[in-house]
C-alpha positions in Angstrom: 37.9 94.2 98.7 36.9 97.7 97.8 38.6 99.4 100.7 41.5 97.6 99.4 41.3 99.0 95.5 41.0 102.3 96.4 44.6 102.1 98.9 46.0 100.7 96.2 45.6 103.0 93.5 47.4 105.4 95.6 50.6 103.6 96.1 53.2 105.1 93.7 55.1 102.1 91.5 58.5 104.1 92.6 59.6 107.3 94.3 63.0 109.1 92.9 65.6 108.8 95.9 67.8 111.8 94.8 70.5 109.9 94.2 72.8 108.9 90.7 75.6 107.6 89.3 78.4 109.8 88.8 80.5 108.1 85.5 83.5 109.9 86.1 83.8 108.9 89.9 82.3 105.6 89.1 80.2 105.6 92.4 76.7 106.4 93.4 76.3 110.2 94.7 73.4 112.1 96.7 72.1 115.1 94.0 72.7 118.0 96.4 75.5 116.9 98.8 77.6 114.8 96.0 78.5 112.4 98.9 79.4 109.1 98.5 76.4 106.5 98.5 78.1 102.9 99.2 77.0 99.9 97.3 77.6 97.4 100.0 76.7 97.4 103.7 79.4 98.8 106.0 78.8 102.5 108.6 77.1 104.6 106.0 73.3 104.3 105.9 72.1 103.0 102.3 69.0 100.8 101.4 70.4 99.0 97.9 68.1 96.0 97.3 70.5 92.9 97.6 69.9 92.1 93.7 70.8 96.0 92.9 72.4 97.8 91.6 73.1 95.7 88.5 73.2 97.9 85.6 77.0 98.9 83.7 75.7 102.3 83.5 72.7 102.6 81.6 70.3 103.0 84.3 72.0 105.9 86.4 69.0 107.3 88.9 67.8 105.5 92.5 64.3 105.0 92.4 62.8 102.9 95.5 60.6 100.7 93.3 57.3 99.0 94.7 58.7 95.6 93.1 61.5 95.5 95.7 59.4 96.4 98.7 61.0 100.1 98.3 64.3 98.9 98.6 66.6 100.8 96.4 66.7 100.0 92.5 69.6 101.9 89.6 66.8 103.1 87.1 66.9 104.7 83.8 66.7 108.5 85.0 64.3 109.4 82.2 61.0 107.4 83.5 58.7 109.5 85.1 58.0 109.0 88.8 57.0 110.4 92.1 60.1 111.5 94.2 60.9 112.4 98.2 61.7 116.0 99.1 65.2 117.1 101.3 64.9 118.7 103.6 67.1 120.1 106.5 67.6 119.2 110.0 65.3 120.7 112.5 
């Protein structure tokens, strides 16, 4: 049981993905590359949670929250959080 407190305490509640919505596109866009992120399944790699995203604008950052298994979530971008670095191919 105490093994299992200490882990615990570690795991983040959410990680920023680098990703937001762009208003005047209307579609979710990587930060640094600007591409396209699609909402619904299809040949481009994305991790949405099925229930998300569900906010009309409000909540324009992807976190991967702890509270959908790190699946992705639209968040409000001013929430502090822990966030995943880019980096380039090897």
């Amino acid at each position: 049981m105490f093994f299992m407190y200490n882990v615990s305490i570690f795991i983040s509640p959410g990680y920023w993905a680098g990703g937001r919505y762009d208003s005047g596109s209307r579609n979710w866009i990587w930060f640094t590359s600007k591409n396209i992120i699609p909402i619904t399944s299809g040949s481009t790699f994305h991790a949405w949670d099925p229930t998300q995203p569900d906010s009309s604008g409000s909540q324009g950052c992807i976190m991967m929250l702890h509270e959908f298994q790190y699946f992705w979530d639209d968040y409000y971008c001013n929430r502090k959080g822990d966030f995943i670095c880019e980096r380039s191919k090897v």
